[in-house]
N, C-alpha and C positions, 0 to 999 in steps of 0.2 A: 576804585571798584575793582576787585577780582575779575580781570579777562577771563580765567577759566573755571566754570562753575564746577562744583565738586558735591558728591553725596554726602545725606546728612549723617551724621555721627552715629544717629541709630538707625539708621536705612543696616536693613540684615544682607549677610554675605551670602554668597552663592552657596546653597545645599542641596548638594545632588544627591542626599537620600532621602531630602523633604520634597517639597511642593515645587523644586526645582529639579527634580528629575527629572521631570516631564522633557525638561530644554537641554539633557544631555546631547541629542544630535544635532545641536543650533552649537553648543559651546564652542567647537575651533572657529567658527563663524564668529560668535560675540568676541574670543580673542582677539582674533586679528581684527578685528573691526576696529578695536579700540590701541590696540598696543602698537601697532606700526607707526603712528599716526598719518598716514598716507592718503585718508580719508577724510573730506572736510565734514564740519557739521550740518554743512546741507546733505551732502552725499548720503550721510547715517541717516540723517529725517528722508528722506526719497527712503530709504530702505526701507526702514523700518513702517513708513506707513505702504508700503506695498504688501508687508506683513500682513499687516490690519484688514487690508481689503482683500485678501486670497481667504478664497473659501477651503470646507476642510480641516483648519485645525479649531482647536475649541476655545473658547473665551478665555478661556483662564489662560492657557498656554500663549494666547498674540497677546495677553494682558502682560505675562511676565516676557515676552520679548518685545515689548513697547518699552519697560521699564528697562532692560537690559541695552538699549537702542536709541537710549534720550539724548539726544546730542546737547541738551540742557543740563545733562545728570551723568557725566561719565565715572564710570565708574572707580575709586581709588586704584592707587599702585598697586595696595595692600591685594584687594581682590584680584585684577589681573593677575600677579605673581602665585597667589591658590590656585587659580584656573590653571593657569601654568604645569604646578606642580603636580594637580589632579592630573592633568591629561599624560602626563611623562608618567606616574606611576600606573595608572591605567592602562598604558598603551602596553606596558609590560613588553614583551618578545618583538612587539614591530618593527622594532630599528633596523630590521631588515627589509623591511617593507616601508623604507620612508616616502615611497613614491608614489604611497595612497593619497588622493585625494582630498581636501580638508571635510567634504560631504562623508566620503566615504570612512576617515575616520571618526567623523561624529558617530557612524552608523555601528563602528567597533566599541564605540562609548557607549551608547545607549543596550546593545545588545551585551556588553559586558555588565550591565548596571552596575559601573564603579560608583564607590562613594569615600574617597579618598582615602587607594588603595585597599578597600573590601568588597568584597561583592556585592552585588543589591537586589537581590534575588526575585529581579522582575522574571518577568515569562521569556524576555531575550529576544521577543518580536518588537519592530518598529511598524507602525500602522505607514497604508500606502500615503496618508494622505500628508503627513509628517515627514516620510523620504522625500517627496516631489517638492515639498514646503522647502527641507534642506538644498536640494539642490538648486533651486531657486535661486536661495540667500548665495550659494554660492556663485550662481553667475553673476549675479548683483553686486556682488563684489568686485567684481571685475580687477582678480590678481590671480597671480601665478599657483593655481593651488597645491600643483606634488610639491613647490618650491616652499611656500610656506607653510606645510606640514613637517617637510625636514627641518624648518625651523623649531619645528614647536616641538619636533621629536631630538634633537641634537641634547644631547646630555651636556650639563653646564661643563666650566672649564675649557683651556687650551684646546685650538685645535689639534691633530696630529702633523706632527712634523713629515714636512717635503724630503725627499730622499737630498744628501747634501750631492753639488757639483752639477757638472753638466754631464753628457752621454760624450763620450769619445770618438773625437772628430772623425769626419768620413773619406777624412783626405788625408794627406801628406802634411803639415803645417810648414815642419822644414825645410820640405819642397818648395813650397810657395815662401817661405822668406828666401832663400836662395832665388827665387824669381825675379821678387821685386827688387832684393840688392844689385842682382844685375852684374854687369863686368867689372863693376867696382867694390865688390864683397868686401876685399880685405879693407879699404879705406873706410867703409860703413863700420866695421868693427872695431877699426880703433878708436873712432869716435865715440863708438858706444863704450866703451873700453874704458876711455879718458872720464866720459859723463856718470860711469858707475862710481869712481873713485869716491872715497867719502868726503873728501874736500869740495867736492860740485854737486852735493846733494842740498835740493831746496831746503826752507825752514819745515821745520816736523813740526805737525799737530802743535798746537797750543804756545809756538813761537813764535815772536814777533815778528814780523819780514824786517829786513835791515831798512836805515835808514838811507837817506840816497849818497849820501858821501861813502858809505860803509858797501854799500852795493855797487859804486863805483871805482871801490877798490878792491873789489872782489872779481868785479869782473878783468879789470885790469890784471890780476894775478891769475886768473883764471887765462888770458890771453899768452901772458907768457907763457904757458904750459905746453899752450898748444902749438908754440912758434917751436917751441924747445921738440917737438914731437914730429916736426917739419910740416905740419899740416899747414899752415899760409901758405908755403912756398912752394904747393905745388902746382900752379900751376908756369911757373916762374923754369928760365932755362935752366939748366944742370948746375952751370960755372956759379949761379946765382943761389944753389943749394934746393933748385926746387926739381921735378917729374918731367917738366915741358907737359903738360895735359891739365886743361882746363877742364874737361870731366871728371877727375880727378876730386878736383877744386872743390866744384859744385856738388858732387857726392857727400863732402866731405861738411859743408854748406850747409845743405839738406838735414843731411840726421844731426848736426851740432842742433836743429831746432827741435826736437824732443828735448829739449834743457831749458835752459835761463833763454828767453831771446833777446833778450842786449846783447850776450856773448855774441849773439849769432848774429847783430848790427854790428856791432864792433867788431869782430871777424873781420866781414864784409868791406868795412869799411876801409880797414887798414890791409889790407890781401888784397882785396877785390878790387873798392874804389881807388886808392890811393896807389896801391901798388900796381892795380889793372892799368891806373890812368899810365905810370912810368912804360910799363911791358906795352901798351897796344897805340899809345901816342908819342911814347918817346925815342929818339933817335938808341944806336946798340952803345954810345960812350954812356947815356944814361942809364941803360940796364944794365953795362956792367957796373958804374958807381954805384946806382943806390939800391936796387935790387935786391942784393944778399942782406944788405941792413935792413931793409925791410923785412924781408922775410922773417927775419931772426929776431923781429920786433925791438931793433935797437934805432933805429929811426921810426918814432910815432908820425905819420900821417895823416892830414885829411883829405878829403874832396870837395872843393869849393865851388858848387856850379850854381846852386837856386841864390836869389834875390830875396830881398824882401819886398818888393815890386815887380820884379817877376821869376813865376817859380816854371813853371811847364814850358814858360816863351824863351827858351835857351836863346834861341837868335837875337832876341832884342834886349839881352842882360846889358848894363852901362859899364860895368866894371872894364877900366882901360889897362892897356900894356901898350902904353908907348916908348918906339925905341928913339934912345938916343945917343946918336950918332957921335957925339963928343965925348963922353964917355964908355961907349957899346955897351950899355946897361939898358935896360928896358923898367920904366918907369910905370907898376901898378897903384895905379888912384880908384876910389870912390867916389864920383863925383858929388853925393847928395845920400843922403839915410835910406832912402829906399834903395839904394845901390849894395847895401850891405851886403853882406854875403849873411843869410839866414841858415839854420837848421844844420848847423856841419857840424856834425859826429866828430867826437876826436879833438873837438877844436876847445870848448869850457876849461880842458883841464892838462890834458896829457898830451895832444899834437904837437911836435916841433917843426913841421915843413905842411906846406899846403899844397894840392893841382890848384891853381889858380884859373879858371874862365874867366876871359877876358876881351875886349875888343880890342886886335891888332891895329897899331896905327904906324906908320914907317912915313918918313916923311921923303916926299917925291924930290923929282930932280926940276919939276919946276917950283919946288917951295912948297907946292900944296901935301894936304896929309893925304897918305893914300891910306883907303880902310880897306883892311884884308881878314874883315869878319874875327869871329870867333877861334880864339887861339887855348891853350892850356900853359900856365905858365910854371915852374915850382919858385915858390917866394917860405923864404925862412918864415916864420909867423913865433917862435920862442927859442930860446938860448937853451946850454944843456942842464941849465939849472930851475929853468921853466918860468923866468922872466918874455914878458913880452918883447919882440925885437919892437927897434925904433920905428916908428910910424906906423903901427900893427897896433889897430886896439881891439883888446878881446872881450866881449860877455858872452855869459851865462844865459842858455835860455830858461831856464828856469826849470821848478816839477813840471809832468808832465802827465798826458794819463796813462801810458807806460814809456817800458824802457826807458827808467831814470838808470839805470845803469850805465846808460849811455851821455856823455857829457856834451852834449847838442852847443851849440856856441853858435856867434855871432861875430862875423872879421870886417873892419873898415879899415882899409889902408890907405894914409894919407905920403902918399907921390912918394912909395917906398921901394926901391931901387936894386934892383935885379942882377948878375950877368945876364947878358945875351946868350949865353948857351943855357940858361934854365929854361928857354923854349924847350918845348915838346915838340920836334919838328919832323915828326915821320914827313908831316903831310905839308906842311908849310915850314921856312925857317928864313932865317934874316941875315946872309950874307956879313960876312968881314967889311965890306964894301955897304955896307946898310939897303942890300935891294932884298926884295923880296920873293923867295922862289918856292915854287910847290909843283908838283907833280900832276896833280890835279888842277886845270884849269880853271874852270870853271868856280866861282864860288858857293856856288848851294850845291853842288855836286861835292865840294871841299867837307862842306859842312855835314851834310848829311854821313857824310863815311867815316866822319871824324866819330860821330855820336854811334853809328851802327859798331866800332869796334866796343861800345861800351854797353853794348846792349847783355852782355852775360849778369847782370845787376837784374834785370829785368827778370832773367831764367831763374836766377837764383833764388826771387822773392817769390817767384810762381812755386819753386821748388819748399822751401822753407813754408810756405803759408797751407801746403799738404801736408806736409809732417806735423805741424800744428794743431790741424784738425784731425789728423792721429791720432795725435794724445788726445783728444778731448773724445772722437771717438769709442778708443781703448776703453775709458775708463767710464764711460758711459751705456755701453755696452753691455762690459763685465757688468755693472752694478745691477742694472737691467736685469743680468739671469739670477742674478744672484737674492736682490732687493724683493720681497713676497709681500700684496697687502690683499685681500679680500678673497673670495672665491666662496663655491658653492657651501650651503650649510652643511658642517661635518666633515670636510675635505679638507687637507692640505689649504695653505693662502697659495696666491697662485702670483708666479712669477711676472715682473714688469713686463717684462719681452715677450712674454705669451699675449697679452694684450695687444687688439690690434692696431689701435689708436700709436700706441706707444713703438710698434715695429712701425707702424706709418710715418713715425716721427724721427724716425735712424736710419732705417733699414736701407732708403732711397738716400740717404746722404754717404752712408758706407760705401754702397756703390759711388758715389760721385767722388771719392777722395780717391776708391780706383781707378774712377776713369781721368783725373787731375794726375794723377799718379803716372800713367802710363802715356800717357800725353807730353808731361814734363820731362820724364823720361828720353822720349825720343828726341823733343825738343833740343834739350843740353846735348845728347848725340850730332844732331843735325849742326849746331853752334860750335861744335867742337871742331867739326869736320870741313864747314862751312869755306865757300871760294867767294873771289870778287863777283859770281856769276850770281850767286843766288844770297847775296848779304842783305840785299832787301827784299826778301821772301823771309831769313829768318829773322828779322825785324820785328815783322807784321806777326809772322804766328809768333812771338817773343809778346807784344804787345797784347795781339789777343788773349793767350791763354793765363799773362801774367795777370789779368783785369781780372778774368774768369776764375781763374783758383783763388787770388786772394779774394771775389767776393762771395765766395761760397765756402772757404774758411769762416766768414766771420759768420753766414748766416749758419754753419755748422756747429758751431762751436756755442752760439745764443741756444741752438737748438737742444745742443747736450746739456749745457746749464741746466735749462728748464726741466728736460727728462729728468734731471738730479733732486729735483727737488730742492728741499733745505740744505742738505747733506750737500749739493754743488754751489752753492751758494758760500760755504765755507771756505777762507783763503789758499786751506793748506790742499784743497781737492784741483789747484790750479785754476779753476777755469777763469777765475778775476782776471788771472795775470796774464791767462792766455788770449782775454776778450783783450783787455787794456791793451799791450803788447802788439797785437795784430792789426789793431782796429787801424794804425797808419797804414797799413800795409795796401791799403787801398788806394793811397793818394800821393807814399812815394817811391823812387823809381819811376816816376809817371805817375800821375791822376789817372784813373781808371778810365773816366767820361775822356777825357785827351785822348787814352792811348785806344779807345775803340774808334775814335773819327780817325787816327793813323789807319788802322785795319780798314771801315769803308773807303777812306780813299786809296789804298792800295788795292781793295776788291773792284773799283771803279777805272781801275787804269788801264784794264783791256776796252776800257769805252772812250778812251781818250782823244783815237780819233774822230768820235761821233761829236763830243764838244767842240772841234776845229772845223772838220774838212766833211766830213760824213752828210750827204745829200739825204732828202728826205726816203729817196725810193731805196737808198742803203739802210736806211732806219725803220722804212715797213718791212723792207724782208727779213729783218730781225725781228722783228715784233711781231711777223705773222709766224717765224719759225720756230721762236718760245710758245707761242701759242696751240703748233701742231704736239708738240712736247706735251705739253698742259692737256690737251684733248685725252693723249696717250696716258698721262698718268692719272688722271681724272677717270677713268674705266669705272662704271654704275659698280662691276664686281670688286674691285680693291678697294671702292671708296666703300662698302658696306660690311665686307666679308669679316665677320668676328669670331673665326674657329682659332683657337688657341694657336695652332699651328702657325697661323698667319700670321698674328698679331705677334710672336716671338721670334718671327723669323727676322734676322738680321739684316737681310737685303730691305724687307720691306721699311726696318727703322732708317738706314741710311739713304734710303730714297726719299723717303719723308723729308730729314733736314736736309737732303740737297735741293726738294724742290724749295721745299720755304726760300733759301738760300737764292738762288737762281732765280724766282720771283720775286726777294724784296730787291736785287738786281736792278733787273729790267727797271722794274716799274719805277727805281729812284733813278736810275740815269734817264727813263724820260720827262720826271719832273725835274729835274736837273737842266735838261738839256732845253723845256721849252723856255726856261727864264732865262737860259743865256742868250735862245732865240730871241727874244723880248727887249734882251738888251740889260740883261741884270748881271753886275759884276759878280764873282765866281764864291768871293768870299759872303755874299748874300743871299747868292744863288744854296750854298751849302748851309748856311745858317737857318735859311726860312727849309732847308730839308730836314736839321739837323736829327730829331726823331726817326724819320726813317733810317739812316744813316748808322745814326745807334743798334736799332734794331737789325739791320745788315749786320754791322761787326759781330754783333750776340751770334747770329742765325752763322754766319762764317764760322766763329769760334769751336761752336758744339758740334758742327760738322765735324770738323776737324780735329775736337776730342773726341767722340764715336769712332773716325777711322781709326784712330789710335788707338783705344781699348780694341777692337773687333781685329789688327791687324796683332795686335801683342797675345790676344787667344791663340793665333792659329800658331803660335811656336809653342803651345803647352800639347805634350801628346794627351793622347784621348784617355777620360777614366777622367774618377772620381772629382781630381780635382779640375779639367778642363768643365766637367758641369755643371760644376759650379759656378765658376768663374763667368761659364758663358750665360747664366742666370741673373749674374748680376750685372752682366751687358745690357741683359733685356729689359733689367728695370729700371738702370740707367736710362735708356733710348725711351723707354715709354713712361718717366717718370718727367723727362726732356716735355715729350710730345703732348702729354698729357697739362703739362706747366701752362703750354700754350696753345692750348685747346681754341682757346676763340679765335686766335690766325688763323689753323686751318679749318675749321668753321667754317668763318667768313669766305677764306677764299675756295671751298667748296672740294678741300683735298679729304676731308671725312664729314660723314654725318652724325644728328645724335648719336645712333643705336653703336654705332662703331667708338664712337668718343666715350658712349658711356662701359663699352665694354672692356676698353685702354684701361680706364677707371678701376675696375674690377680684378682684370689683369694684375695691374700695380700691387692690388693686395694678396691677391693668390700669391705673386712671387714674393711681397714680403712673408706670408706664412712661411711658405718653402724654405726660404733663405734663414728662418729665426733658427732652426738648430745647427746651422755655421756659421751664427755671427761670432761667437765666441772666438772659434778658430782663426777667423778673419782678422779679426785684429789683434789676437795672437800676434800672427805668423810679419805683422809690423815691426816685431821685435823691439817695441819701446823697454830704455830700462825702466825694471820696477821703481826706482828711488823716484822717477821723475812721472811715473801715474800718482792720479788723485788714490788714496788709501782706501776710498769705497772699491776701489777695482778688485777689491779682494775681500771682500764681504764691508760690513757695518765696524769691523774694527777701527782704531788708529793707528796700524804699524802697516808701512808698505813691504813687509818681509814677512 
């Protein structure tokens, strides 16, 4: 059976010079009744018999708007599309007047008595009792009526075309890339430099991406280039061919990831890890041997530290270096398959030398083995022909869901045999005499200082995992201003970014790549500069902010996808490769969830003595003294006050996350502290916390990027572009605060009316900010070859 009833073949069309004139000021009413379909068939029955029973019009007339109104009997296409046509040539001159009301243009209908396009030469009166009828139908209808009159008055065909471009920025752009490059300009540009070349440009439109052997020789070619350009070697001493400057390094680090990011693992891997491990664990006979070969990419290295048993638990890896004394070679075994050495870069295809982690074993002077923990060993692992060495077995890990250009491998070494001087032995080494000496007493103090020189891995990926979400971004952005679909009848379509769902969807991550940006920034300063005094402080914020930027890369970059549409969905728009690619970026260098329980237990170490020695009346006057705090910052007037002024004021966002901060504090080291009173070991004690904890490291983190954007403002002088910038502080911090509206809820630092006004706020400053998004990510200075090709309109050419 036919779902939608239709009239019969000889039911007569609408004649507005016959006996149907009468319903010319009901017509835009019957249109839209019918043609939108937005209207069920109850909806038209409720109408239409509301007709019926209003007194005033005459029989005949509610007889033919009963027939006009039969949710049984709608009327064909055919008719609608006459109606149509009548009313456009009727209306004649109104298209200047589209924002008459659909009553009111019945009321030009019936006073004109058209009858398709002729006059009809009534009197031109409408009786009172037929207007009050009309406008009746028209609230009963309940739609927008100027809106669907412009509809019915829009002359068919194209809309008119949108002026092409955006409005010319209101700032400096140049200025602000000279900002964010920072002390290191010229090193950003040769990288950009290198990646523009036509030999490191992605596959174009409608080309296959390489296969992974073909991408792994790509990148490999691509790595010489940049040895050849000295860029590995600079963080490396002079004699060694390198700058001596690890920011440097990391500048260099950073912007290679607007490109391919394998290049930018493999990089890393071979500079950073493998060459870091020689420069920051190795004695100075080791940086002057292998160093400049390194650099110069003529010795491939790896970095051998995860397990396939354990990957975050460094200290409990199995992998041995035992020395022996009868030979002074130091013997590296696997004791068992989970002992493997997993996931090492470098290692499937092109590695010849490994850092080996391992556990040092020296055998004592009463016989027994002495364990002197975790050591770094270099063990050859291939010939220069690219044979396996002898007791070195290598696989393949296989595809991967990115960064197949990286040849990830797997090393079991069975009792394959060292010098004694391929220790790494800043920190520990092994005596001619086979004793064991280190400078460092202590061995968890050994250990830890061992792993903090290797913490520039950690910056690096915080640093790269922003530029990443650059690109995605840029080109999301761009497409944004440029990309038009809908808008008012007769107007221009109206661009994505004017929408405010869709600025709701960017606008607040833009900023947060600023504020990753400027945070990472200081960070790699601070590690460059860094003393024995503060080497675990830049640990922790290494830790923190690396967890923080790469997980706000990947929720950035899901996010530009989706803005994209079909159009980002496409391989050659990047974003595949830059979801796949990053999506590790989460879990190494450190698991995210790991490296935030580092941060709360470093944010817990000033309570260290309350776990020991700290008496109870020491721990109330602490807890009454947060408390007098909390009173102070709880004020009836700050917790309410929603004048714009307030709410974008700077102080007030950095009080915010430092009370959160200072309260999830407290309150976890007294759940903390009552289960050690209880008698609960420390590692169950922080497990049954672990949640709070979590939340601590977050609520540390963000502090800590806000003071970072907010202190990197105040060196922009005043104008144009500092008000910007400080704009997109504020939506940063209340884009923060607003995330986690229910914390302070609950703990009663805002109420509704204020939380709902943060809300509001957010979007205000996204309107604000939509006409400098363009420049904004501009002024990133990605090259064009390596944006998605929408970044420049619906073409395929990124030129």
């Amino acid at each position: 059976m036919d779902p939608t009833p239709r009239r019969s073949p000889d039911s007569p069309s609408f004649d507005p010079r016959g006996e149907d004139r009468q319903l010319l000021p009901f017509l835009p009413m019957i249109y839209v009744a019918w043609a939108d379909g937005e209207l069920t068939p109850r909806e038209i029955a409720a109408i239409a018999a509301q007709m019926q029973e209003r007194g005033g019009l005459g029989e005949d007339c509610r007889q033919r708007l009963a027939r006009w109104l039969d949710p049984e009997n709608p009327p064909p296409p055919r008719e609608l599309a006459a109606m149509l046509r009548l009313m456009r040539r009727a209306a004649g001159e109104l298209s200047d007047r589209r924002r008459l009301g659909l009553a009111e243009l019945g009321m030009e209908l019936a006073r004109a008595g058209a009858a398709d396009g002729e006059g009809g030469g009534g009197d031109g009166e409408v009786d009172r009792a037929t207007a009050a009828a009309v406008a009746e139908l028209e609230q009963a209808l309940g739609v927008a009526s100027a809106e669907a009159t412009a509809e019915i008055l829009v002359p068919p065909g194209p809309r008119p075309k949108a002026p092409a471009g955006e409005p010319e920025p209101a700032f400096d752009v140049a200025a602000l890339t000279r900002l964010l490059d920072g002390e290191h300009a010229e090193v950003r540009q040769r990288v950009r430099d290198v990646l523009c070349r036509p030999g490191f440009a992605p596959p174009a439109p409608g080309q296959d991406p390489p296969s992974r052997d073909e991408h792994r020789r790509r990148v490999l070619e691509w790595l010489r280039v940049l040895a050849d350009q000295g860029l590995g070697s600079l963080s490396f001493p002079a004699y060694a061919g390198g700058a001596d400057d690890v920011g440097k390094f990391i500048a260099a680090f950073e912007t290679l990831a607007y490109g391919d990011l394998s290049l930018v693992v493999k990089f890393g891997v071979q500079f950073g890890l493998f060459g870091g491990s020689i420069l920051q664990l190795g004695g100075e006979h080791h940086r002057r041997r292998y160093l400049a070969e390194v650099g110069r990419f003529e010795l491939p290295g790896c970095f051998a530290m995860s397990e396939t048993g354990h990957g975050s638990n460094v200290r409990d890896l199995e992998t041995t270096a035992r020395y022996l004394p009868a030979s002074d070679e130091l013997e590296i075994h696997t004791p068992h398959p989970l002992a493997r050495k997993d996931w090492i870069g470098n290692a499937a295809r092109d590695g010849r030398m490994a850092t080996v982690f391992a556990q040092l074993i020296v055998p004592g002077d009463d016989g027994e083995d002495e364990h002197h923990g975790v050591h770094a060993v270099l063990v050859p692992i291939r010939d220069a022909d690219g044979r396996p060495a002898p007791g070195v077995t290598i696989e393949d890990c296989g595809p991967k869901e990115g960064l197949n250009g990286v040849d990830n491998g797997r090393l079991t070494f069975d009792r394959v045999r060292v010098p004694r001087h391929n220790l790494l032995d800043r920190f520990g080494t092994v005596s001619a005499e086979g004793r064991y000496e280190s400078p460092i007493p202590g061995a968890t103090k050994r250990f830890f200082t061992m792993l903090g020189t290797l913490v520039g891995g950690r910056i690096s990926v915080a640093a790269a995992a922003v530029s990443a979400a650059k690109v995605g971004l840029a080109t999301a952005l761009r497409y944004g201003a440029y990309r038009r679909q809908f808008g008012p009848a007769g107007e221009p379509e109206v661009a994505l970014l004017d929408y405010q769902a869709h600025q709701r969807r960017l606008l607040p991550r833009l900023a947060d790549a600023y504020a990753h940006h400027f945070a990472a920034r200081w960070l790699a300063r601070r590690f460059a500069a860094r003393s024995e005094a503060d080497a675990r402080e830049v640990e922790t914020l290494a830790a923190g902010i690396k967890a923080s930027a790469t997980w706000s890369c990947i929720d950035t970059l899901q996010t530009c996808r989706e803005a994209c549409g079909g159009q980002g969905y496409l391989a050659h728009q990047r974003f595949a490769a830059l979801k796949a690619d990053t999506d590790v970026f989460a879990t190494f260098e450190g698991d995210n969830t790991v490296l935030l329980q580092l941060v709360a237990r470093a944010c817990l170490s000033d309570y260290k003595q309350q776990f020991g020695e700290m008496r109870a009346f020491h721990l109330v006057r602490h807890v009454l003294g947060r408390a007098a705090t909390e009173i102070a910052e709880k004020n009836p007037v700050v917790v309410r006050n929603t004048d714009r002024e307030h709410l974008r004021d700077p102080e007030l966002h950095l009080a915010a996350l430092r009370y959160r901060e200072q309260s999830l504090l407290t309150s976890v080291a007294r759940r903390l502290k009552r289960r050690l009173d209880d008698g609960v070991d420390s590692f169950t004690a922080f497990n049954q916390c672990q949640d709070h904890l979590l939340a601590l490291a977050r609520a540390f983190t963000e502090r800590v990027v806000l003071e970072r954007f907010q202190a990197a403002l105040e060196e922009v002088e005043p104008g144009p572009l500092a008000d910007v910038l400080r704009r997109l502080a504020a939506l940063w911090a209340l884009w923060r605060l607003e995330e986690d509206a229910g914390w302070f809820l609950e703990n009663g630092y805002l109420e509704g009316v204020k939380a709902a006004a943060i809300r509001a706020e957010v979007l205000d400053l996204c309107a604000e900010l939509r006409p400098h998004a363009v420049p904004l990510v501009d002024a990133f200075a990605v090259p064009r070859s390596w944006l998605g090709p929408i970044a420049f309109g619906l073409g395929t050419e990124r030129v």
